[in-house]
N, C-alpha and C positions, 0 to 999 in steps of 0.2 A: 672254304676259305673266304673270310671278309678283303673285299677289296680297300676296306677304311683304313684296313691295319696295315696293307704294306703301301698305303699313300702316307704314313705316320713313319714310315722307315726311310729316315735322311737319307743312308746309307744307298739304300736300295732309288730313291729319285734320282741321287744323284747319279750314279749309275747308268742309269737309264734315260739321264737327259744327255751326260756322255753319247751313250751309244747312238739317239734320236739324229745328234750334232753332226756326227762322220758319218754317220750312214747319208745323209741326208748329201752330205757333202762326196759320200762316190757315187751317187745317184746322177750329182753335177759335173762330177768328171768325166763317167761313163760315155755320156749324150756329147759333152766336149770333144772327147778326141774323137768318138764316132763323125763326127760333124766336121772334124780340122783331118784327119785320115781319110775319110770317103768323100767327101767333097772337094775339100781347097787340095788334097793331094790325090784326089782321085785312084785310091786303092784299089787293086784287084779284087774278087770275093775270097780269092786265099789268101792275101793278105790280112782280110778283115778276118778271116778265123784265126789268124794269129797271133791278132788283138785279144779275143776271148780266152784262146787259150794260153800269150802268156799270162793271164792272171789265176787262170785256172789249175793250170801244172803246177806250181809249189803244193796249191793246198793240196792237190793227188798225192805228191808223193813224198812231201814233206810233214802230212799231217799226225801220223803217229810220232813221229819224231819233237815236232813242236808241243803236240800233247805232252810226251815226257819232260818236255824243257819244264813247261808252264806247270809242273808238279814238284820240278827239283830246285824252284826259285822264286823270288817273291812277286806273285802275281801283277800288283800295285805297277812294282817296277817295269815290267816285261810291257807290260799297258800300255806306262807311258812313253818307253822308248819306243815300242812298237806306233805311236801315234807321231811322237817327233821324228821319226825316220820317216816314216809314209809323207808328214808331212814335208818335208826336204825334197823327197824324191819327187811329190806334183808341182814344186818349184822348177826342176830339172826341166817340166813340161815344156814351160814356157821358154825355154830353149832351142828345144829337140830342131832339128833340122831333116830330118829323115825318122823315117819309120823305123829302122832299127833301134832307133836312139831311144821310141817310145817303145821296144819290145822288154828293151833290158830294162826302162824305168817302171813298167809295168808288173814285169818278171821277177823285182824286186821289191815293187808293193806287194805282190803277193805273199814272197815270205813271210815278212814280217807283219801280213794280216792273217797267216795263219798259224803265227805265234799266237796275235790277239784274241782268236776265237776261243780259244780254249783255254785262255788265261782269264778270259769275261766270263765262261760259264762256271770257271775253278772260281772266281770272286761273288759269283752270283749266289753260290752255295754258301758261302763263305758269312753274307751277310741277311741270305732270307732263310729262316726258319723251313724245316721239313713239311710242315702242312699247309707252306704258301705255295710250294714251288710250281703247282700246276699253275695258279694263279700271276705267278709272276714269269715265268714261261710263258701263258698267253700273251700277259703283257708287253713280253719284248719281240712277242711276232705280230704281236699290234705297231708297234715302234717298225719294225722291217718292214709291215706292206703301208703304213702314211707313209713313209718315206718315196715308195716305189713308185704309191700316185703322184706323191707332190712335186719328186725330184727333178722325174723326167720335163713335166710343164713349165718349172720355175727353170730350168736349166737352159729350154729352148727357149724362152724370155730372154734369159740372161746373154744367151749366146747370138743373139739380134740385138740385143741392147748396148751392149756392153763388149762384145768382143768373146773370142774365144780361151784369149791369152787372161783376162780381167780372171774368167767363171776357173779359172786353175789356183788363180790367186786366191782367188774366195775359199775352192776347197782346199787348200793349203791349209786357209784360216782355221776352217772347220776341227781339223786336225792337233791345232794348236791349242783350240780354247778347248776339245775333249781332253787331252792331256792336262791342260790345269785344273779339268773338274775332276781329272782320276787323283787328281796330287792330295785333294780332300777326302778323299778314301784311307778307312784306316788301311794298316798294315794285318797280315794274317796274325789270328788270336793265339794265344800261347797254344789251345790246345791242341789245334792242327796244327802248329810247327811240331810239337811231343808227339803227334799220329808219325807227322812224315820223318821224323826221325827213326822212330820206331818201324815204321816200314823200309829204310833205307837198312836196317838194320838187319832185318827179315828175310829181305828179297837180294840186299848186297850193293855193293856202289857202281857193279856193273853196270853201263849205261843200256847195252843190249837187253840184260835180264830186266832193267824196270822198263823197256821199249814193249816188253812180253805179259805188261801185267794188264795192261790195256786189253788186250785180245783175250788173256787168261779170265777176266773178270765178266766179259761179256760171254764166255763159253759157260760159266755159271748158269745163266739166266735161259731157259728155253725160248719165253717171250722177247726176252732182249735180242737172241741170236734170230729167232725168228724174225723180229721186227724190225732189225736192221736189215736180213736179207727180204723184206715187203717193202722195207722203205727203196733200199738199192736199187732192185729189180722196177718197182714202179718208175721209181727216176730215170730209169734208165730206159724204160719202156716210152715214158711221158716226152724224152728229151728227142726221141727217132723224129718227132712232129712237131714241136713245140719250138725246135729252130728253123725252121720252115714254112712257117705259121704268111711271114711275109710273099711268100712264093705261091702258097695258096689263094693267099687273097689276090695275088694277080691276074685267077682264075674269072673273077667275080665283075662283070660287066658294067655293074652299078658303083665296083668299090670308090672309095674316094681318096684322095692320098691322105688323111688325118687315119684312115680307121687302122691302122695298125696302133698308131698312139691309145686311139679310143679302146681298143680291143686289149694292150697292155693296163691303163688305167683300170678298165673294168675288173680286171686279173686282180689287182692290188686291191680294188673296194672287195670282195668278195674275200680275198685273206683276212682283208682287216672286218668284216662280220662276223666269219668263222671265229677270230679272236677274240674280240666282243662277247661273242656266246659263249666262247669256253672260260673264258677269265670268270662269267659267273655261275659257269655249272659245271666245278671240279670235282664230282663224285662220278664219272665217266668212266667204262669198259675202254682202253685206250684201243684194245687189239678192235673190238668191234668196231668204233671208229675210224681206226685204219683202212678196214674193209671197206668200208662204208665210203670214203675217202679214193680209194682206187675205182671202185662201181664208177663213183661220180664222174674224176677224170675220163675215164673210156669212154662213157657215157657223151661227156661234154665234146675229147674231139672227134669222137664218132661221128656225131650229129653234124659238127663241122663239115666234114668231107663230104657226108649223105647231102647236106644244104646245098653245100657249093656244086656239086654234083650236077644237081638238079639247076643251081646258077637261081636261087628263090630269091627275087627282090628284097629291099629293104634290108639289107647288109648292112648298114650302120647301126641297125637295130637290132637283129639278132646275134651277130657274131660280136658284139662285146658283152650280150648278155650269154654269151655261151662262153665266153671268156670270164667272166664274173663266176658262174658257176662251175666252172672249169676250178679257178684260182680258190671259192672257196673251200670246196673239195678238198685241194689238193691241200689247204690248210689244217686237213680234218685227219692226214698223214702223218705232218712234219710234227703237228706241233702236241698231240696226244705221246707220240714217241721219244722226244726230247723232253717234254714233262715227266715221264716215265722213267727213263735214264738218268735225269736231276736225282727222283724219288730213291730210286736205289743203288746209285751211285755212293761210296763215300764220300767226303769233298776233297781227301787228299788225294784220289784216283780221278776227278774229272775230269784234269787236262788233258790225260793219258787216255782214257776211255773214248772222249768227247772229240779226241783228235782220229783216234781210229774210224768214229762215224764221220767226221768232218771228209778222211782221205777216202769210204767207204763212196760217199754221196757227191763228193769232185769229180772221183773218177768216173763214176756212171756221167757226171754232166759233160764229159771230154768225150767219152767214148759214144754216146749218145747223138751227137749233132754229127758225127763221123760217120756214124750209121744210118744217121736220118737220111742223110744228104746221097748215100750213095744208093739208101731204097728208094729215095724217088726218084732216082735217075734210074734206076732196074725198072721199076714197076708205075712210078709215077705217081704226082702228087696227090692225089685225090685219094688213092688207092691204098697209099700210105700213110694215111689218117684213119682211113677204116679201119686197118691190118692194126695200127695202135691203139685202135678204142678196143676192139677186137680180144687182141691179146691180156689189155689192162681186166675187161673184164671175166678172161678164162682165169686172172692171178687174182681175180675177187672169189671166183666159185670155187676154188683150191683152197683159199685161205677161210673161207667160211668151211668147208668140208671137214679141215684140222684144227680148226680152232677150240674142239671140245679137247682135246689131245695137250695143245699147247695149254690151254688152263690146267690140266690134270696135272702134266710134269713141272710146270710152273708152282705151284701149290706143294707136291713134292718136295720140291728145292728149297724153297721158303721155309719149308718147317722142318727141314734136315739142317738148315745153315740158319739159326734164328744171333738175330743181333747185326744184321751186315750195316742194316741203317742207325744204329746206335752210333756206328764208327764213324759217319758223317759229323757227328756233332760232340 
């Protein structure tokens, strides 16, 4: 894939300067209410998990659902409501007088941002060609981890400068102007509207039965079903430690109060290289990758716990650079897989498909820090970063083990079902 040709795709910048604009802008509201909940209203630690997981819970268990919407209606459309409501509801923020009042406005950013996920990747197909889509996949998890560095820094700026109530405002704004850059988006082309008619025709108007073609379509694919269960299980491996990361560093004699910042920043440059290098070397083994991708993580927070263990100086130094190679790793998971799923995905099946991964990789993120949290109160923190590097890399030795298997019956499939990617386009 030339990266010239999808800088020359109006359609596709515009897109992706949308997506740049809100992301950027829940990066600023994340850090906000963290900052106006744990400090000015001094939250409990359960209450602050249920900050995380109202935003979390819709996409768990709303996201096959929202898949099917974003397949049975015009993308375009679903975008932009999905962005004028979100933006409405961090207006609400600046309201809220209690915590509850931020669960339910939270609770209901999330639906309607897990309409949007799978309505972005059903338009993403929509407008880039099938032998960019590695290419432009990297590109948009290039877009998700600048954001992740720049959001957090420009937020706690903002939220010193400016107030808490101002940086809700701003992402309000955020919201609004991605929405008039979706409004310059075309509408789906005739001939995916003739696909989904024809599939609505196929499969019936039952809303359940198209809720089943999602799941049906990834049982297809050996690599698919396998890759979402490597992606899942690592997520869900990576998440026992990865929300506890601050509780570790407490360990640490030297730490300083920045290096959690420093040690999430680092996370984010390291995605965004992993990015970088994939966006120009899309001729990639995705499944090898993957593997390769889980080693690393274990790898990175193994080290972690061994360091701190040990309690080895100069922890502003290596624990964001174990966080940089931790996060690009972890880049070398998500974004080989979601490339992949683009590639053989129809494009009138991606919301439905893309929403089963979205509710797949939520819930491991919910069920994940629920687990963390009570291993290290069993066994303890240090111990529970081992046991996580540990684990990630016995799900690297297994998945190298099978991997000649999974390419066999993958290959199989392909040439018994030839044409699935014609139907994309």
């Amino acid at each position: 894939m030339d990266s010239t040709t999808l800088r020359k795709n109006k359609h596709f910048i515009t897109l992706m300067t949308a997506q740049a604009i809100s992301s950027l802008g829940d990066w600023l509201s994340i850090v906000a209410i963290i900052t106006l909940v744990g400090l000015k209203w001094e939250a409990t630690p359960m209450q602050m998990s249920f900050i995380i997981l109202s935003l979390a819970l819709p996409m768990a268990l709303l996201g096959p659902i929202s898949g099917t919407i974003a397949d049975r209606m015009e993308r375009k459309t679903l975008m932009i409501l999905s962005d004028v409501i979100r933006g409405g509801l961090i207006l609400l923020l600046t309201i809220a007088s209690n915590v509850w009042m931020v669960y339910v406005c939270l609770f209901l950013i999330g639906i309607f941002s897990s309409v949007f996920v799978p309505a972005k990747n059903g338009k993403l197909k929509e407008i880039v060609p099938d032998e960019q889509i590695k290419g432009a996949m990297s590109l948009t998890s290039m877009i998700d981890s600048s954001t992740k560095v720049i959001g957090p820094l420009v937020s706690g700026i903002l939220v010193t400068t400016v107030g808490t109530q101002n940086v809700f405002y701003i992402d309000s704004a955020t919201f609004f102007i991605s929405a008039l850059l979706i409004l310059l988006l075309p509408k789906a082309v005739k001939a995916v509207e003739n696909v989904v008619e024809d599939d609505k025709k196929e499969k019936g108007s039952s809303f359940k039965q198209e809720l089943k073609v999602g799941f049906q379509f990834l049982k297809k694919s050996t690599f698919l079903m396998y890759g979402l269960f490597l992606l899942g299980i690592s997520l869900l491996i990576l998440q026992l430690s990865d929300s506890q990361i601050i509780v570790l560093l407490r360990q640490l004699t030297d730490a300083s109060p920045d290096l959690f910042g420093y040690t999430v920043t680092g996370s984010g440059v390291g995605m965004l290289l992993t990015g970088i290098y994939l966006s120009k070397k899309t001729d990639y083994n995705a499944f090898i990758y993957m593997c390769i991708g889980v080693f690393g993580i274990g790898l990175g927070f193994g080290l972690m716990g061994i360091l701190t263990n040990f309690d080895v100086g100069l922890s502003v130094v290596w624990f964001p650079a174990l966080g940089l190679f931790a996060g690009g790793t972890a880049a070398l998971v998500f974004i080989p897989f979601q490339a992949a799923v683009q590639e053989k995905t129809p494009v009138h099946m991606t919301g439905r498909v893309f929403g089963v991964i979205n509710s797949t990789t939520t819930t491991a993120t919910i069920i994940g820090p629920l687990a963390g949290g009570a291993l290290a109160t069993l066994i303890g923190i240090i111990p529970s970063f081992i046991v996580t590097g540990s684990l990630l890399i016995v799900l690297f030795i297994v998945s190298i083990v099978i991997r000649k298997k999974v390419a066999e019956e993958e290959k199989h499939v392909t040439e018994s079902q030839p044409g699935t990617q014609g139907a994309a386009t």
